[in-house]
N, C-alpha and C positions, 0 to 999 in steps of 0.2 A: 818285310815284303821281299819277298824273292822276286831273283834277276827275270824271269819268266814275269812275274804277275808284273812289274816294272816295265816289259815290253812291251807285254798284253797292252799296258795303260797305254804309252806312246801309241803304237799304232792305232789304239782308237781315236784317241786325241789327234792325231794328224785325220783323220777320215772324219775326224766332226769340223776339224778346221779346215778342211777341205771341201766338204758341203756347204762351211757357212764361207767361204770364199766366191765357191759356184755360184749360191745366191746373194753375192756380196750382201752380206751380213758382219759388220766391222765392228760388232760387240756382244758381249755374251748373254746370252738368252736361254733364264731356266727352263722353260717349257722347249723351246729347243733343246735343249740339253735332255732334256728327261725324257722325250719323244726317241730322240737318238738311242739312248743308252736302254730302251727296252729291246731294243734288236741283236743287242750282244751281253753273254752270259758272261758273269766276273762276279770275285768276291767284291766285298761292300769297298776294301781298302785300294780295291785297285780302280773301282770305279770315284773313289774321291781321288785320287793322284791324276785319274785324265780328267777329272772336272778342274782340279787345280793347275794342269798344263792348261787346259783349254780359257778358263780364264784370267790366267794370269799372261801367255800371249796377245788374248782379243784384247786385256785391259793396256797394254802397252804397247798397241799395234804401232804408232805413229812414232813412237821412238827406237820401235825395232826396226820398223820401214826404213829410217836412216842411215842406219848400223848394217843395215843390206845393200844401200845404195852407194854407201862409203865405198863398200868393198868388190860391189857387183862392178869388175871396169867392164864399162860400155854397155851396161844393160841397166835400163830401168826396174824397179819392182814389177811395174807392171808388167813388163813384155816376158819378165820371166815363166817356164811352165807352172802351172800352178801347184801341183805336186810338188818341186822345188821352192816355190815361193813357201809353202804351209812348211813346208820339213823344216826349212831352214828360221823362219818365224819362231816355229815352236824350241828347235835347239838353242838361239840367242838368245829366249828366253829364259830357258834354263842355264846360260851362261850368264847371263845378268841377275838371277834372280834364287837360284838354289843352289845347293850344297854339292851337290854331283861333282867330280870329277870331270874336269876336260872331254879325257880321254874318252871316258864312259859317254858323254855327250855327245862327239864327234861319233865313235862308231856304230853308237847307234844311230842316228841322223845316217849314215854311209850306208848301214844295213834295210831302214825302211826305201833310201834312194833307190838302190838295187831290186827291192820289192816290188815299189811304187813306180819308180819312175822309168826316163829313158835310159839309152843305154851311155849318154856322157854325165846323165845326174849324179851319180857319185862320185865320179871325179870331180866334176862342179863344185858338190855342196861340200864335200873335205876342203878345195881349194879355198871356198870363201869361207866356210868358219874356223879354219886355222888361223884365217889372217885377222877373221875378228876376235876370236879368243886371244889373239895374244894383245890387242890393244883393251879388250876389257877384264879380263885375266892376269893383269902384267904380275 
């Protein structure tokens, strides 16, 4: 899969976990999933790599929540913007859970904040998954 069609994925993957945040929806849901994913064109492999971010963050939402809250000083998951909260969700998962590279993980997660978010999001979401990648990373 090319670094393009691996983008493609993230960024849809954050915009479905984005919607199912809006509708606080806290686990994955084929028929959601499948409703979502007819609104954006991709090959087969890139649309199984955002189903496997998407459910492999929802499915360990509760132990990335705390991996966030460790790090987030003075803010709670909640009060954080949700744009940051999903970006950051979906990259710890991929810190915890796949092959990726750090690096790779961190700039992309920096790259959708700059997309997505405001304008102190990426400095935010580098500062907290640096500090969580190197305690689960070591």
């Amino acid at each position: 899969m090319s670094a393009d069609q691996l983008r493609l994925a993230r960024e849809n993957a954050f915009k479905f976990l984005y919607q199912c945040d809006s509708e606080t929806l806290n686990y994955f849901s084929e028929p959601h999933f499948q409703s979502f994913t007819q609104h954006f064109e991709a090959p087969s492999d890139t649309r199984e790599r955002c189903r496997m971010l998407c459910e492999g963050t929802l499915g360990r939402l509760d132990s990335i929540d705390v991996i966030i809250g460790e790090n987030a000083k003075q803010w709670s998951v909640g009060r954080l913007p949700a744009t940051d909260r999903c970006l950051l969700r979906m990259a710890i998962w991929e810190l915890l859970d796949s092959e990726t590279p750090t690096k790779v993980i961190l700039n992309e997660a920096i790259e959708l904040a700059k997309k997505f978010g405001t304008e102190d999001s990426a400095r935010f979401v580098n500062g907290l998954l640096d500090a969580a990648a190197k305690t689960i990373r070591k």
